[in-house]
C-alpha positions as CSV (number, residue, x, y, z in Angstrom):
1,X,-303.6,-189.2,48.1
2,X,-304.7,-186.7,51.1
3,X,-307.2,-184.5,50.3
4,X,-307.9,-180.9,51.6
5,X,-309.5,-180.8,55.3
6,X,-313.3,-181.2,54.9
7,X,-315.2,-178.6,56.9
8,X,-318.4,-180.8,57.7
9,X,-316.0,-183.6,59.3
10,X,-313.6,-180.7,60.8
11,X,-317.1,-179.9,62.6
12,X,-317.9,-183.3,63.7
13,X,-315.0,-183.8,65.0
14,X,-315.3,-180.7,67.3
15,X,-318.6,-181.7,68.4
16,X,-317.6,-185.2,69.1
17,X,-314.3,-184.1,71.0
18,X,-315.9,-181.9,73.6
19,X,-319.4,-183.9,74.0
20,X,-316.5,-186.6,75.2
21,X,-315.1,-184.6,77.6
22,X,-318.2,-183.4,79.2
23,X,-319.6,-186.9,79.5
24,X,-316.8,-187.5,81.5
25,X,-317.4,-184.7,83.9
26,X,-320.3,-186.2,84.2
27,X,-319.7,-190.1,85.0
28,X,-316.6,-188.5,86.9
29,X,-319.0,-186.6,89.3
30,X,-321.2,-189.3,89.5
31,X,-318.3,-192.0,90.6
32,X,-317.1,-189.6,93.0
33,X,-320.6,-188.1,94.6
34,X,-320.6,-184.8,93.4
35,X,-324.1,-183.5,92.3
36,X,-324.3,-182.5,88.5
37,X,-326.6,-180.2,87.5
38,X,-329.8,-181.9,86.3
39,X,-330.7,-180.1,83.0
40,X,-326.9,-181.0,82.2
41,X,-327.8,-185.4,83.6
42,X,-331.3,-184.9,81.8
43,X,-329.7,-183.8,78.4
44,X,-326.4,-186.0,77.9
45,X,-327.5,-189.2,80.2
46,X,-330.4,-190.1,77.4
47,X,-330.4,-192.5,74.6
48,X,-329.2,-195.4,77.0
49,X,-326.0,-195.1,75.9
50,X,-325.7,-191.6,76.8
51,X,-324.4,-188.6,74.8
52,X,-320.7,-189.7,75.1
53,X,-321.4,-193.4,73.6
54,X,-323.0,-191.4,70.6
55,X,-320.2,-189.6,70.3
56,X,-318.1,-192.7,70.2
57,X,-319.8,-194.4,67.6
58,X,-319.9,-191.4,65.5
59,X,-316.2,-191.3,66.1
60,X,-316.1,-195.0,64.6
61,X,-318.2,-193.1,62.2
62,X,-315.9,-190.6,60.9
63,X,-312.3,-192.9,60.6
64,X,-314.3,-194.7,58.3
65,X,-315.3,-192.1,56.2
66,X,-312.1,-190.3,56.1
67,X,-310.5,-193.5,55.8
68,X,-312.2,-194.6,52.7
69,X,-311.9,-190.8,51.5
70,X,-308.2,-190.6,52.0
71,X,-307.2,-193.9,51.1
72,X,-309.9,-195.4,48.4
73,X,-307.2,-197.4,46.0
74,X,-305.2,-200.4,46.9
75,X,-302.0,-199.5,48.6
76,X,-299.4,-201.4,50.4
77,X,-300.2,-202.0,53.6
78,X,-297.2,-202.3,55.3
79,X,-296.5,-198.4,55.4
80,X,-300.2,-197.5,56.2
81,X,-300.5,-200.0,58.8
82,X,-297.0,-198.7,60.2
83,X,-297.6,-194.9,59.7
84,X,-301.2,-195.1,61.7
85,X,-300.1,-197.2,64.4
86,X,-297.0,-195.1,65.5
87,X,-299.9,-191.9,65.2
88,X,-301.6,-193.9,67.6
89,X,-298.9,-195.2,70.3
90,X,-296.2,-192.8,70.4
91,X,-298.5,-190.2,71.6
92,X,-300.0,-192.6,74.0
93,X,-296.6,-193.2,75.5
94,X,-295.6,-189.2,75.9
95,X,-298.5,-188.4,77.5
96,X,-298.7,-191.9,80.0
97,X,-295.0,-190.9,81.3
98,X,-295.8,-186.9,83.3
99,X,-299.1,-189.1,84.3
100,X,-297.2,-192.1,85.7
101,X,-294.8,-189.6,87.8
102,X,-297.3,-187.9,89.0
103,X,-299.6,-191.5,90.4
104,X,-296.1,-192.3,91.9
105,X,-295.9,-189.7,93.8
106,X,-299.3,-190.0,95.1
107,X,-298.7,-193.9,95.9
108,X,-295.1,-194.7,96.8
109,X,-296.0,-198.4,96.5
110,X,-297.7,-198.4,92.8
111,X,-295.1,-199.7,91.0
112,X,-294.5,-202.7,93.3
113,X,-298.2,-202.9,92.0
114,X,-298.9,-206.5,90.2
115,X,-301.8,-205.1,88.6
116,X,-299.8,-202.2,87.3
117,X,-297.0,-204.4,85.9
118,X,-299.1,-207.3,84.9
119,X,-301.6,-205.3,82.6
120,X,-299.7,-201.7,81.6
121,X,-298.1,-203.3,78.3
122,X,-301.9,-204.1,77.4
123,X,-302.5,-200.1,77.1
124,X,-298.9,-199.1,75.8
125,X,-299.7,-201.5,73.1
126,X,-303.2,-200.2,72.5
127,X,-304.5,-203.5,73.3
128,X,-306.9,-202.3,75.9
129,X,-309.7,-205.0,75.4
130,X,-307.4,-208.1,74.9
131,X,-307.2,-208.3,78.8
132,X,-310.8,-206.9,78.8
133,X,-312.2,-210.1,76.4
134,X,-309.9,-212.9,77.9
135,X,-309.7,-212.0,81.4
136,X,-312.7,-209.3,82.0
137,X,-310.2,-207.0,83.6
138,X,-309.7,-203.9,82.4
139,X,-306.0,-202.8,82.0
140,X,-303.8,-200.2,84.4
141,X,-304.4,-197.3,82.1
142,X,-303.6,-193.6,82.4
143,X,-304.6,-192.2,78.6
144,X,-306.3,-193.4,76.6
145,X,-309.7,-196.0,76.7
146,X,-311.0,-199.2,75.1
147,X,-311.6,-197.0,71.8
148,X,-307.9,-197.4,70.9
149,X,-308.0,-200.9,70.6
150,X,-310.9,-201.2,68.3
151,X,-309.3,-198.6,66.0
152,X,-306.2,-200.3,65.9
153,X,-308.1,-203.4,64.9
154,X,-309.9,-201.6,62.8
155,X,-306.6,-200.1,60.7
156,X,-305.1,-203.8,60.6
157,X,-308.8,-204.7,59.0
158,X,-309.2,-201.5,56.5
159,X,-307.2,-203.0,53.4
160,X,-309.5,-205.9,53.8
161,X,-312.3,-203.7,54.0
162,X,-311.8,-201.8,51.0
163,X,-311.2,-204.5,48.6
164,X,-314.4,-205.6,50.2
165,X,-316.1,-202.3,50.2
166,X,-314.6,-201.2,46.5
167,X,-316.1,-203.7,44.4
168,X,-319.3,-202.3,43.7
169,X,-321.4,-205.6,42.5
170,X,-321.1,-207.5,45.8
171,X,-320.9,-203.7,48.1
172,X,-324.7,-205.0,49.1
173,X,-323.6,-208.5,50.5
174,X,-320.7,-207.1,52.0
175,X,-322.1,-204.6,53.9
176,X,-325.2,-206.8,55.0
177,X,-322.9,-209.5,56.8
178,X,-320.9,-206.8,58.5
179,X,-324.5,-204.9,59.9
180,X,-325.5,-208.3,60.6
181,X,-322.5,-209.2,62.4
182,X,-323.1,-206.1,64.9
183,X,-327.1,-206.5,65.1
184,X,-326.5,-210.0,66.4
185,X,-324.0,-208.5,69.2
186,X,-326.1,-206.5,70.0
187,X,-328.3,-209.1,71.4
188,X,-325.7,-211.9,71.9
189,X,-322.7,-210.6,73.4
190,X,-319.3,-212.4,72.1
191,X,-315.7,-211.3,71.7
192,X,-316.2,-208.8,74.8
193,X,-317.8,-209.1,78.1
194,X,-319.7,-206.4,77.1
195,X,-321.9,-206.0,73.7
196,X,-321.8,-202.4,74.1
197,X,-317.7,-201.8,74.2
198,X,-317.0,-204.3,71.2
199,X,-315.0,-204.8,68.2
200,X,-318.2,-205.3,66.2
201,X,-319.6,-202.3,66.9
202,X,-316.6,-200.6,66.0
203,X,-316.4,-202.3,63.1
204,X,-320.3,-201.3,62.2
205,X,-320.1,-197.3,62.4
206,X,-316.5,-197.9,60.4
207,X,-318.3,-199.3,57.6
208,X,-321.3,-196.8,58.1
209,X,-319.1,-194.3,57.9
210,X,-317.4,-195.5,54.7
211,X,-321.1,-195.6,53.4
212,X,-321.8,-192.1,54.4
213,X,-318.6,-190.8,52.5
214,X,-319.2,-193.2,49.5
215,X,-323.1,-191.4,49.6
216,X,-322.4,-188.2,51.1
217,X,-324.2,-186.2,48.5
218,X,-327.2,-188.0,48.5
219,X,-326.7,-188.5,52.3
220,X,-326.1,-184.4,53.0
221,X,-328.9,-183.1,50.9
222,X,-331.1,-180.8,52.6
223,X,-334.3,-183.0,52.4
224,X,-332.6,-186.1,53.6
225,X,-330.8,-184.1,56.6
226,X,-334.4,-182.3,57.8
227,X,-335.8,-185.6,57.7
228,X,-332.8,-187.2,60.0
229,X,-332.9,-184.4,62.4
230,X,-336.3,-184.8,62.9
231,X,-336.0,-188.9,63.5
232,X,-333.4,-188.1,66.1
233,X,-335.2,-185.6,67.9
234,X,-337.9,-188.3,68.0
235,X,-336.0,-190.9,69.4
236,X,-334.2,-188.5,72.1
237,X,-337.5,-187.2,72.9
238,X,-339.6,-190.3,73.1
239,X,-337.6,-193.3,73.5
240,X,-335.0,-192.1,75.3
241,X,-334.3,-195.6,77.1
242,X,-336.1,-198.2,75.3
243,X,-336.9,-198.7,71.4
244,X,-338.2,-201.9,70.0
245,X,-337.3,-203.6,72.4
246,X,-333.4,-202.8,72.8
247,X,-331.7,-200.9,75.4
248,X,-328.9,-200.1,72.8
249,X,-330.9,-199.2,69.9
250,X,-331.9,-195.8,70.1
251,X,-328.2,-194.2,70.3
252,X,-327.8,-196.6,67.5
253,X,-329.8,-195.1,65.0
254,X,-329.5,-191.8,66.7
255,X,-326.1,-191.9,65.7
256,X,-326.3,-192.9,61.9
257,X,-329.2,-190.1,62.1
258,X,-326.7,-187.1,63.9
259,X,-323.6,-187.7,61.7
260,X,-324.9,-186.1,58.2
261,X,-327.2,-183.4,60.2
262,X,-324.1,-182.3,61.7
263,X,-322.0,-183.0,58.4
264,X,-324.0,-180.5,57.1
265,X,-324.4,-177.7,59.5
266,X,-321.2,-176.0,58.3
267,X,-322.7,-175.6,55.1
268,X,-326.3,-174.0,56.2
269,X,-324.5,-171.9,58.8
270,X,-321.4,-170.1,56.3
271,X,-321.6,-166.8,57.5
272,X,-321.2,-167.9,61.4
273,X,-318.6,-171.0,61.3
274,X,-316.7,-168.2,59.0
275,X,-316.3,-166.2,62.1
276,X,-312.3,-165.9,63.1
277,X,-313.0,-167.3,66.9
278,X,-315.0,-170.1,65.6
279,X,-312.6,-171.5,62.7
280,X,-310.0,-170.8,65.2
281,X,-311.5,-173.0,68.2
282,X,-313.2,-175.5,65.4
283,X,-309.5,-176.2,63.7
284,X,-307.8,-175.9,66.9
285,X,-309.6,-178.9,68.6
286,X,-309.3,-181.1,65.3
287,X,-305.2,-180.2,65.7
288,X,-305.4,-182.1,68.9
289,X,-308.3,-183.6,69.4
290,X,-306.0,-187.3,69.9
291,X,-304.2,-185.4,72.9
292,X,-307.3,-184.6,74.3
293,X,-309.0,-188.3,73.8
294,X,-305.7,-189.3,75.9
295,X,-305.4,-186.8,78.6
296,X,-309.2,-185.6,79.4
297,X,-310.4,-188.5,81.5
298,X,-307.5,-188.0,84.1
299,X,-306.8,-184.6,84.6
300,X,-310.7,-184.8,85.2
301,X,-310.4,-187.5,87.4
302,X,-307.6,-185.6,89.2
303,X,-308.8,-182.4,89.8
304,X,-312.2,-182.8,90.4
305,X,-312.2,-183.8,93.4
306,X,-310.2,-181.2,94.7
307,X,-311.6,-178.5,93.1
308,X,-315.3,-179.2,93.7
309,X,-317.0,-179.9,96.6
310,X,-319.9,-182.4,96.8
311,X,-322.9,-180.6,96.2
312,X,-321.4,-177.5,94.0
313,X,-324.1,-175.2,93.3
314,X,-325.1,-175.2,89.1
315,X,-322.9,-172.1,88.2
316,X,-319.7,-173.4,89.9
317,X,-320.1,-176.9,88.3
318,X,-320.6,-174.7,84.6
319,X,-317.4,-173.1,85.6
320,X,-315.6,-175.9,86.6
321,X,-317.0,-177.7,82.8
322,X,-315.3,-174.7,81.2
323,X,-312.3,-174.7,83.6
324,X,-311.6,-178.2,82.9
325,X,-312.1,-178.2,79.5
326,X,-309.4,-174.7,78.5
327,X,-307.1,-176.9,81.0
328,X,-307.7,-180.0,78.5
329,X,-307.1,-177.9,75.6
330,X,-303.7,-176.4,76.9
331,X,-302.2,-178.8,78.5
332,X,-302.7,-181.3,75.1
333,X,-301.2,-177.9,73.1
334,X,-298.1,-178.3,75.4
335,X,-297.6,-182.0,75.5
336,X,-298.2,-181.5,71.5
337,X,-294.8,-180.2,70.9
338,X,-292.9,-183.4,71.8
339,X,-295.1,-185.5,70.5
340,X,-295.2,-184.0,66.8
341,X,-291.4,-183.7,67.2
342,X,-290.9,-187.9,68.4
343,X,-293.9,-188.1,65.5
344,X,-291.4,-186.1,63.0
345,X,-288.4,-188.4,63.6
346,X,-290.5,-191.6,63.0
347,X,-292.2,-190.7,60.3
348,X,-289.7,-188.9,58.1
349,X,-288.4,-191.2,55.1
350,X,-284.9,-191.8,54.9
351,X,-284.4,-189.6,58.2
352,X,-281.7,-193.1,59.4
353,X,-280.3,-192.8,56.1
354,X,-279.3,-189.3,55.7
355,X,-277.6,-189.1,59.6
């Protein structure tokens, strides 16, 4: 049964969405040699993993939770798995065909491409890191990253997950082999060339985020959230690169630290995320935020270089951040209207039978 839209994850998710987008502003300038400005490096490149891998793992985060709150009782999984994956790809093939035409025209010769042709299906499948694991190549992509395949492997895992997860007397064990699971990849890397962009730590925010929903009152109680906030200004401000030892695990525990803080703010902050502008941009981004996941990195990657030149002063850099990011936003509103109309005609039951 789907529930009402939850305000504290419809605010995580806008957070998460945008803190994406501008991380990829950032390693975009950085690839091409365009100067950021350096409050802007100083703030988001911390935590080793920078700001947009927290934002990843909290987004690993939140499909668990709303996972586990949506879809707590045994179902059949044949229609989930169905109904999620075509959510997943048929977007992903809309918005890879204007991108395609437009690479083609800038190279003549790119679809005579054997890397194009030999690793595309990867990506159009969402299989991303398949390639990426066997091969350690990374596959012709256009929309989209490796967080789409760990998702999708992550849906075809949930119904083994709940039953798992539901039964409360061995909940404990279950969880510990799962954290364990990740906390070894962290040191040993396996199923992935690289421990950081992994199944298993996919699969370890999932399941933290299923305990956060499971927990959330305990989890979002005022006391508890003061005392997170403060551990994750702790860790940003002192161990922003090395803690105990790991490189990885201060945006680790940052993470499990931000996600109820920021659960909660909605609800400590009524009177201003009430505000018209505010539930219009919130809601608005959580409308598309998949259409932005797919198209950000490339329309950055597209126009940046044209549009800034290497050493921009700080106010045209802020201006191009905002420019790029209402371009995001309206261009994923446009390409939204044949996706949720292709999305429509898949989805609909006995839509076949009726015509």
């Amino acid at each position: 049964m789907r529930r009402t839209k939850d305000e504290g994850y419809q605010f995580i998710r806008f957070i998460l969405t945008w803190t994406i987008v501008v991380h990829h502003v950032l390693t975009t300038s950085d690839a091409q040699g365009i100067r950021a400005p350096f409050l802007l490096h100083l703030i988001f490149f911390r935590l080793s993993g920078r700001f947009g891998q927290l934002a990843v793992s909290m987004f690993f985060m939140l499909s668990g939770a709303l996972l586990w709150r949506n879809h707590p009782e045994r179902e059949d999984p044949l229609p989930f798995w169905k109904h999620r994956f075509l959510k997943m790809l048929v977007p992903l093939w809309i918005c890879t065909v204007p991108f395609l035409l437009i690479e083609t025209v800038r190279d003549p010769e790119l679809l005579r491409s054997g890397y194009l042709r030999g690793t595309l299906l990867f990506n159009l499948l969402g299989m991303d890191m398949v390639p990426f694991v066997l091969w350690v190549t990374y596959p012709y992509h256009l929309c989209g990253e490796w967080f789409t395949s760990v998702i999708l492997a992550l849906y075809l895992l949930y119904p083994l997950l709940r039953r798992g997860f539901a039964e409360k007397r061995t909940r404990a064990v279950f969880c510990i082999c799962i954290f364990s699971l990740c906390a070894v990849n962290l040191k040993i890397g396996f199923l992935t060339e690289n421990d950081w962009f992994s199944y298993s730590r996919g699969l370890f925010f999932f399941l933290a985020g299923m305990l956060f929903e499971e927990y959330r009152d305990r989890l979002a109680d005022r006391k508890v959230t003061a005392a997170l906030a403060g551990c994750f200004l702790a860790i940003f401000v002192f161990f922003g690169r090395s803690f105990l030892g790991s490189g990885r695990l201060p945006n680790v525990v940052s993470a499990l630290c931000a996600f109820p803080v920021l659960y909660r703010l909605p609800g400590m902050l009524k009177k201003f995320f009430a505000l018209p502008f505010v539930r219009k941009a919130v809601d608005g981004t959580c409308d598309l935020n998949y259409l932005i996941y797919l198209t950000h990195h490339y329309l950055i990657e597209l126009l940046m270089p044209v549009l800034l030149p290497e050493k921009p002063g700080t106010a045209l850099f802020y201006l191009f951040t905002a420019g790029i990011c209402a371009l995001i936003f309206g261009y994923s509103a446009l390409i939204a209207v044949p996706v949720n109309a292709a999305l429509k005609r898949c989805l609909t039951p006995g839509r076949k039978a009726a015509a």
